[in-house]
Each structure stands twice: as C-alpha cells, then as structure tokens.
DRENMI-670761 format. One record per atom (N, C-alpha, C): residue in one letter; x, y, z. Coordinates in pm, whole numbers, padded with zeros to 5 digits, always signed. Example, Ala and Ser with C-alpha at 12.3 -4.5 7.8 and 13.67 -1.06 7.14 Angstrom:
2
A+01319-00569+00780
A+01230-00450+00780
A+01320-00330+00780
S+01285-00225+00708
S+01367-00106+00714
S+01290+00003+00787
END
This chain:
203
X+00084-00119+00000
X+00000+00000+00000
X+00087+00125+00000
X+00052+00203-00102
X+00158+00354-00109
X+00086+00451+00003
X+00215+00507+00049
X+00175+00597+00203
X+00089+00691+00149
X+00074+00745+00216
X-00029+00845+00227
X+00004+00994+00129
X+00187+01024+00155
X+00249+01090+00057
X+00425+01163+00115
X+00447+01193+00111
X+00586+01266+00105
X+00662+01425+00127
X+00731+01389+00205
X+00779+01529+00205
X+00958+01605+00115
X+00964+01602+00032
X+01111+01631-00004
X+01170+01799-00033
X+01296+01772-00063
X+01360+01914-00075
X+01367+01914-00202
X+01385+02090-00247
X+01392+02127-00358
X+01533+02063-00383
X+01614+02019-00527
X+01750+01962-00552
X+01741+02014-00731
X+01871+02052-00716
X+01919+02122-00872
X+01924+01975-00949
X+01859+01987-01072
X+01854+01895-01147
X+01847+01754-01104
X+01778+01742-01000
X+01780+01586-00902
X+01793+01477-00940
X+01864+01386-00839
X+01842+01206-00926
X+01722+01174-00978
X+01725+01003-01027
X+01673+00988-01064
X+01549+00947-00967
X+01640+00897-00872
X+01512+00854-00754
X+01452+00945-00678
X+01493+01080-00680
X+01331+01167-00657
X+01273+01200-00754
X+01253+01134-00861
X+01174+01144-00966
X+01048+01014-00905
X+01164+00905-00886
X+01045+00796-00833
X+00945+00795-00721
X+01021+00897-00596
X+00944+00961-00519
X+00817+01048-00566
X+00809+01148-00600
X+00755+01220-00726
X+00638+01149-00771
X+00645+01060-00858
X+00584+00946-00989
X+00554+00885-00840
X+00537+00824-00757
X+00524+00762-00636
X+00372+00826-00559
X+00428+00922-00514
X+00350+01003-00425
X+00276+01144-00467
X+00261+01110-00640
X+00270+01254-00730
X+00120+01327-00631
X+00006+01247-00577
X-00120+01335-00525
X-00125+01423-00409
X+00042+01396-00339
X+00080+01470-00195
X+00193+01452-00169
X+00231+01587-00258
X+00396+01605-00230
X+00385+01747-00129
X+00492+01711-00032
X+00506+01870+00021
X+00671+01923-00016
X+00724+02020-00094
X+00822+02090-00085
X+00903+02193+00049
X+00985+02115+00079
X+01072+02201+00209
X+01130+02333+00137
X+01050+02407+00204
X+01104+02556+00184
X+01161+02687+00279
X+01127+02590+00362
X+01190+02632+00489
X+01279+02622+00584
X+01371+02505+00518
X+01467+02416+00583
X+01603+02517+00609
X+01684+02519+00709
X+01815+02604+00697
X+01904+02518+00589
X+02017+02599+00485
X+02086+02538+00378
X+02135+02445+00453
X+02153+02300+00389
X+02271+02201+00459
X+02342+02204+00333
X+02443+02195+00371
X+02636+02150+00270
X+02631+02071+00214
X+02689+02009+00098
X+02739+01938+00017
X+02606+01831-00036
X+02512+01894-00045
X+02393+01784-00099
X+02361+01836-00204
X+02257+01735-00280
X+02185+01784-00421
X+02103+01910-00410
X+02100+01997-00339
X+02016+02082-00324
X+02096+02200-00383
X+02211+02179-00437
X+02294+02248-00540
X+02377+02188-00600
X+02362+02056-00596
X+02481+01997-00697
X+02391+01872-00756
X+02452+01818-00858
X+02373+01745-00998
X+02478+01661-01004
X+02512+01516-01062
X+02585+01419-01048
X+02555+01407-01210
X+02658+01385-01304
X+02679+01370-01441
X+02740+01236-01511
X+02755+01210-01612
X+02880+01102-01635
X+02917+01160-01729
X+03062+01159-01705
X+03183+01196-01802
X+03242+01101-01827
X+03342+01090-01972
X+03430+00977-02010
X+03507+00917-01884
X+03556+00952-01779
X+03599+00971-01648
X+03505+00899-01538
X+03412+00894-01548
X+03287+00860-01442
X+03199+01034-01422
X+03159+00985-01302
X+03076+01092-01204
X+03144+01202-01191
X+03062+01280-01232
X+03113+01431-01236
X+02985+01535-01147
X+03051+01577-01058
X+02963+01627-00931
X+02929+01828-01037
X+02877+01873-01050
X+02818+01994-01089
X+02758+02095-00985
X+02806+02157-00908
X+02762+02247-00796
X+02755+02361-00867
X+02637+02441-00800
X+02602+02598-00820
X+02668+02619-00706
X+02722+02740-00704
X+02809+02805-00576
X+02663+02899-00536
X+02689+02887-00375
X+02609+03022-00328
X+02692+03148-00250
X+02621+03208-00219
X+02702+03336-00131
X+02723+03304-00010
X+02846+03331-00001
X+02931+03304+00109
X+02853+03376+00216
X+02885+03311+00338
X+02824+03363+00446
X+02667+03349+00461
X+02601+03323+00330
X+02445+03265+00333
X+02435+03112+00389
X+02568+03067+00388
X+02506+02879+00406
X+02438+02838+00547
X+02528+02943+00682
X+02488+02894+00764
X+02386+02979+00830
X+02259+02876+00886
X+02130+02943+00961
X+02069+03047+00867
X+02068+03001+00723
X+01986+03072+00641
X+01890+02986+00547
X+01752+02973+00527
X+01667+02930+00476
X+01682+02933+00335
X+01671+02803+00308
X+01707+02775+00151
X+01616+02889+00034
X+01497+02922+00070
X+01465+03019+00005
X+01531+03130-00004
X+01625+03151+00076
X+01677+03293+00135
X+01832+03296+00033
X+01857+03134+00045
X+01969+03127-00036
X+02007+03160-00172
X+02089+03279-00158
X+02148+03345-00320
X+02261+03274-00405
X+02267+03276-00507
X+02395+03208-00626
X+02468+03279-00640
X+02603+03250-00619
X+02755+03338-00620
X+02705+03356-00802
X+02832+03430-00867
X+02811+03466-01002
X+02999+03498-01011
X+03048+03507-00891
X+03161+03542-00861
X+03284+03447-00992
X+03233+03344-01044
X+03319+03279-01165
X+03233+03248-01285
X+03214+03208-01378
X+03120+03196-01449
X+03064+03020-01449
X+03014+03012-01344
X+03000+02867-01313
X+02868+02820-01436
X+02778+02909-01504
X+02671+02873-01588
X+02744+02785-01697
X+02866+02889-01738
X+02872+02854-01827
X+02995+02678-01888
X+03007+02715-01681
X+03130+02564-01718
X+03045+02411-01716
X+02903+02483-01667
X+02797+02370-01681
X+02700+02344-01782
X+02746+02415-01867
X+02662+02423-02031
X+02769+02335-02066
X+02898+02414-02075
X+02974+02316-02184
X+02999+02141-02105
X+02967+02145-02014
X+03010+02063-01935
X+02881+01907-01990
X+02744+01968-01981
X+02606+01889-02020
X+02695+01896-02162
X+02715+01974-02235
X+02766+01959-02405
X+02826+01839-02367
X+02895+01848-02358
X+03047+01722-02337
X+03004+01580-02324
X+02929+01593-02182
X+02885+01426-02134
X+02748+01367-02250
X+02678+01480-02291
X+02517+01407-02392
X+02527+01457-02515
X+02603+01563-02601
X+02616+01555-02702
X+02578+01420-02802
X+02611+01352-02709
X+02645+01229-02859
X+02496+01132-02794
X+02443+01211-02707
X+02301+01102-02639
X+02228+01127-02781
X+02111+01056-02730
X+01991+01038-02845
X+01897+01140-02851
X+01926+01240-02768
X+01799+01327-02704
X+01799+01500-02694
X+01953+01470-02655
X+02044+01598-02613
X+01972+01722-02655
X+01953+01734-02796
X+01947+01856-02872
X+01773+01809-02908
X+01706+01731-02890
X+01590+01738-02902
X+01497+01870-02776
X+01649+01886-02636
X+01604+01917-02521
X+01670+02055-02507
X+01783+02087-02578
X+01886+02196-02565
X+01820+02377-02574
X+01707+02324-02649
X+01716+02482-02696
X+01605+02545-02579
X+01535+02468-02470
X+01452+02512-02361
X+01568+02514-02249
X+01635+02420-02252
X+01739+02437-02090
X+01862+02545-02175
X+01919+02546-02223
X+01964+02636-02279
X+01966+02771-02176
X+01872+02848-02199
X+01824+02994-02127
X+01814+02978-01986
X+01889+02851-01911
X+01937+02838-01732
X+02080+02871-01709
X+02113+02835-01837
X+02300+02866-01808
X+02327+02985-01903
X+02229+03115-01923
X+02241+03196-01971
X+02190+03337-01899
X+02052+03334-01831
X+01998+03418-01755
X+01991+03409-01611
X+02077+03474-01574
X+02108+03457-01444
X+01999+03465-01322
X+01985+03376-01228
X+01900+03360-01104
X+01936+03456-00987
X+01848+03470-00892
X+01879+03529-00805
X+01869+03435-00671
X+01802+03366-00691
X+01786+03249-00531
X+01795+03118-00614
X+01861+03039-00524
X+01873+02860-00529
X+01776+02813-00580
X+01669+02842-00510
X+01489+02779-00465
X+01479+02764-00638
X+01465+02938-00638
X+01372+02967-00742
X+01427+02886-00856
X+01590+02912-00894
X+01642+02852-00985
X+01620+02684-01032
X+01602+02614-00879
X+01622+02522-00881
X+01419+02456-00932
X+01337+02518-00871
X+01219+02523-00925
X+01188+02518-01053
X+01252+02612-01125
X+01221+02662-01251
X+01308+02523-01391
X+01371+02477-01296
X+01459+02342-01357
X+01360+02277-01338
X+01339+02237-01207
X+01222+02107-01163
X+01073+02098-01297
X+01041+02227-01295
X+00919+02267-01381
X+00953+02210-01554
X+01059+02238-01558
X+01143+02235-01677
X+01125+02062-01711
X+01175+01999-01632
X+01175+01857-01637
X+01066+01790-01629
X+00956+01845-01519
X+00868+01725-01518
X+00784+01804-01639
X+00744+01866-01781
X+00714+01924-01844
X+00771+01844-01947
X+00876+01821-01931
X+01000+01701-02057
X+00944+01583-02003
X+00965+01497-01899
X+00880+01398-01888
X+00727+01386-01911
X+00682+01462-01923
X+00530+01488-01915
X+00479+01448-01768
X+00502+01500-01675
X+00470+01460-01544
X+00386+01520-01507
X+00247+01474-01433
X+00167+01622-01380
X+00166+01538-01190
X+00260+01651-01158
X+00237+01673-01012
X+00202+01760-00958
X+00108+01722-00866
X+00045+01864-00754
X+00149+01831-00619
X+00234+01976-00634
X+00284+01974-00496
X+00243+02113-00420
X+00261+02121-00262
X+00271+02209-00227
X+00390+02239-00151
X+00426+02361-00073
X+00522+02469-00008
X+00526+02438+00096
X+00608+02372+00225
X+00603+02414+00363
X+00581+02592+00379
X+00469+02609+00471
X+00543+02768+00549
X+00621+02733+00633
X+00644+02647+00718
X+00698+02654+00861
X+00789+02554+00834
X+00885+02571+00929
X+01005+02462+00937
X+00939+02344+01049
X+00921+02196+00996
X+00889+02102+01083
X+00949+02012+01096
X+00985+01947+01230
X+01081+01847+01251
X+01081+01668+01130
X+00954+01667+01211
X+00892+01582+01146
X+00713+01630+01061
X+00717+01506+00978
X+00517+01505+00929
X+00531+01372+00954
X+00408+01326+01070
X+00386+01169+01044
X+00285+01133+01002
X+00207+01243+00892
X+00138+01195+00805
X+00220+01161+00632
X+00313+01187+00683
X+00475+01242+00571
X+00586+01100+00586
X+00608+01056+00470
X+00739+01000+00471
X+00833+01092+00441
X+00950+01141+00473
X+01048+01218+00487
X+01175+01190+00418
X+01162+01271+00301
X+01321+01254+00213
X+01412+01372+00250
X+01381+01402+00306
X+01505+01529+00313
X+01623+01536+00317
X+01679+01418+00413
X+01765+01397+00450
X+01869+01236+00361
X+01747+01168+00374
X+01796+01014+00288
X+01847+01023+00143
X+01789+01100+00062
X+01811+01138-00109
X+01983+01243-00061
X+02096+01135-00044
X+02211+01257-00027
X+02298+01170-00066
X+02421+01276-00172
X+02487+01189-00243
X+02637+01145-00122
X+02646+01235-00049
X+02726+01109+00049
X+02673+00962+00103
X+02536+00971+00117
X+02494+00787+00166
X+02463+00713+00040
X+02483+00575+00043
X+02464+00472-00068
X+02337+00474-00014
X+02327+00455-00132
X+02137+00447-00145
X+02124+00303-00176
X+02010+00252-00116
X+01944+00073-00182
X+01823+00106-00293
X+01819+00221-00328
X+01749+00275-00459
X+01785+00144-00579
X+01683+00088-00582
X+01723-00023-00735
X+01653+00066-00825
X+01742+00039-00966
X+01722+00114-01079
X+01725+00048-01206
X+01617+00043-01300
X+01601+00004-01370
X+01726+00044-01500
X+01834-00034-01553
X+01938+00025-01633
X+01900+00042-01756
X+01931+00158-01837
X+01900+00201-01978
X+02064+00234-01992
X+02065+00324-02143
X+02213+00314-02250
X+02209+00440-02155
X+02362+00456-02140
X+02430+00542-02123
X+02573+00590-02202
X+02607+00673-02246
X+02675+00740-02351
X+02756+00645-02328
X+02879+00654-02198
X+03013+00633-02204
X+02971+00465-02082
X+02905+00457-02120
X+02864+00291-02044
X+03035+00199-02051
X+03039+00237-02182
X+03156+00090-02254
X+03293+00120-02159
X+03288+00314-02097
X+03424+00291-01980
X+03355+00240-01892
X+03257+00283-01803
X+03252+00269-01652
X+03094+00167-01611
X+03051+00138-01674
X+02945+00031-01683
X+02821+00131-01676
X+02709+00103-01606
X+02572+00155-01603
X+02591+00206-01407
X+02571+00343-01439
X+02607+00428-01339
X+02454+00487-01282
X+02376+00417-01199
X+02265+00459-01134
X+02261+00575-01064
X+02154+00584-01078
X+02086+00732-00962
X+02181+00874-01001
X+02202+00894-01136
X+02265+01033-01176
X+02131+01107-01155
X+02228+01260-01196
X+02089+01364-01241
X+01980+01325-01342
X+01857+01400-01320
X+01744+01338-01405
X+01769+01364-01547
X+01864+01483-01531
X+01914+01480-01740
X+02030+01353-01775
X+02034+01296-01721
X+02111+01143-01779
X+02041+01121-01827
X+01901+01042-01764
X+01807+00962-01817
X+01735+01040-01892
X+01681+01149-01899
X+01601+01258-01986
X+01721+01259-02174
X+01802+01261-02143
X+01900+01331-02281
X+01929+01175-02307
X+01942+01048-02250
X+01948+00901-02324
X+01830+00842-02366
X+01707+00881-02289
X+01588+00791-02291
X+01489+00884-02363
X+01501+00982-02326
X+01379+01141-02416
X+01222+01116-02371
X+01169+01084-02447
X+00992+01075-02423
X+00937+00957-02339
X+01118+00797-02342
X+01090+00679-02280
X+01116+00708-02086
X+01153+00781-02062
X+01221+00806-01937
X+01130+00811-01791
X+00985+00799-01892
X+00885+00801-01777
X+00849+00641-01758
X+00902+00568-01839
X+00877+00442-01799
X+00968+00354-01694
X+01140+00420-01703
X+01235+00406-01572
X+01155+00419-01474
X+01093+00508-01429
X+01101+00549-01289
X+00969+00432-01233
END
C-alpha cells in the first residue's frame, strides 16, 4: 500500500530517484522551503557522467548565506562563471546522447539568464523537467520549518549523495557505459538526454 504521501527538498537537477518519489507520491507532495541550507547535498549539486565517471556539478552560493539561512533565502555566487562551465560541461557528457538537442534549446536559457535564489532557480529546472517527462504533479510549499510530518514519509535527508542508497534502478544506454558500466541514480538529465519521451517508464 503507497503511504499516504511525502515530504522532499527542492535539488538542482535531481536524481533519478526523486523522480520515483515524485511518480510515487505525485497526489501529496510537500516541498521544504523552509529548511536552513545544509552543505554538500543535491540541493545544489547534480551528479553527471563523463568519459571519467561521475562528475559532481555544484552551483556556488554566497558566502556567508550557508549557515542558519533558509534555503529560500539562499542566493547564487556569479563570482566565476560557473553557468557557463555547466553548459559546456552537459555539451560534453550528452552531445552524442539520443535526445540531447531534441532538449537543448529550452534548458539552454538556465545557463544563460542569471538567477537570483537557489529555490527559485532550482524550481524553474524542476518545472522544466517534469514538463520534458510529461509529469503532472500537484505539490505544495512548507510555510513553517517542521521536525517531522507523520502523516509524511520524509526525504530530506535520505536522497544525499554522500549515503549509498538501496534505490534499485532500472538500467538504460548510457553514452560512455563501454568505460565505466551503467552508473545509477545520476541527475534526471542522464536519463532525460538518453531515454527522451521513454524516461517516464524508468522510474
């Protein structure tokens, strides 16, 4: 029996398995918007494959915003041109996917027009994607910061690329498979730029 529904954080270009969360619990999702920033998670960084393996993709934020400041609150450094080392960077790893440029000319205008908050940026991706999947989810906003919902299963914390996940994943082609084998739970543009219109059937 599927729970009742879910609570997760906003994440820049997210795995694949909060997509399955998502596709899971699509009639009662709640979005943490109120959470203080935590460090080194998907909530600004995107996991890629390069000829090399895993290639981690972080948006920088403003210094001195990380700590005891609400992820909504949280602003994007601009201080190097990080848009643009992550354009050429998606060029590099899906160029040669099946999909890439079927998808390029809408994501395109993220690594060109600059954001002013995480959230929003990271929203306006989310929207971006489940729109490419054809996904229709109703989510809503925390106002308040809550420990727990125990009407809520709680991803906030579990979806983080320091813990191994027991996430099983259904394997599709991946560009550079033939170096490093079939590399689960990347960002949702792996599977979006290899699989295209099929990608709703992974999850």
């Amino acid at each position: 029996m599927i729970e009742k529904g879910a609570v997760l954080p906003m994440f820049y270009l997210p795995p694949v398995e909060y997509f399955v969360k998502l596709n899971t619990y699509r009639a009662n999702i709640l979005i943490e918007k109120e959470e203080h920033f935590p460090k080194q998670t998907y909530r600004n960084r995107a996991n890629v494959y390069t000829p090399d393996g895993v290639l981690g993709l972080t948006v920088p934020v403003i210094k001195g915003s990380k700590n005891h400041t609400k992820i909504k609150d949280i602003k994007i450094s601009y201080d190097f041109n990080w848009q643009r080392l992550h354009w050429l960077s998606l060029q590099a790893c899906y160029r040669r996917s099946a999909y890439f440029e079927y998808y390029e000319d809408e994501l395109a205008p993220f690594y060109e027009k600059k954001f002013d908050y995480l959230f929003d940026y990271n929203e306006q991706l989310l929207q971006f994607v489940l729109k490419a999947m054809k996904m229709k989810i109703d989510f809503k906003y925390t106002d308040s910061y809550e420990t727990n919902y125990p009407e809520l299963i709680d991803y906030r914390e579990s979806i983080n690329p320091k813990r191994e996940t027991d996430f099983n994943q259904m394997a599709y082609f991946q560009v550079f498979e033939d170096r490093k084998g079939f590399i689960k739970n990347l960002s949702i543009v792996d599977l979006l730029f290899n699989q295209g219109p099929h990608s709703i059937n992974y999850l």
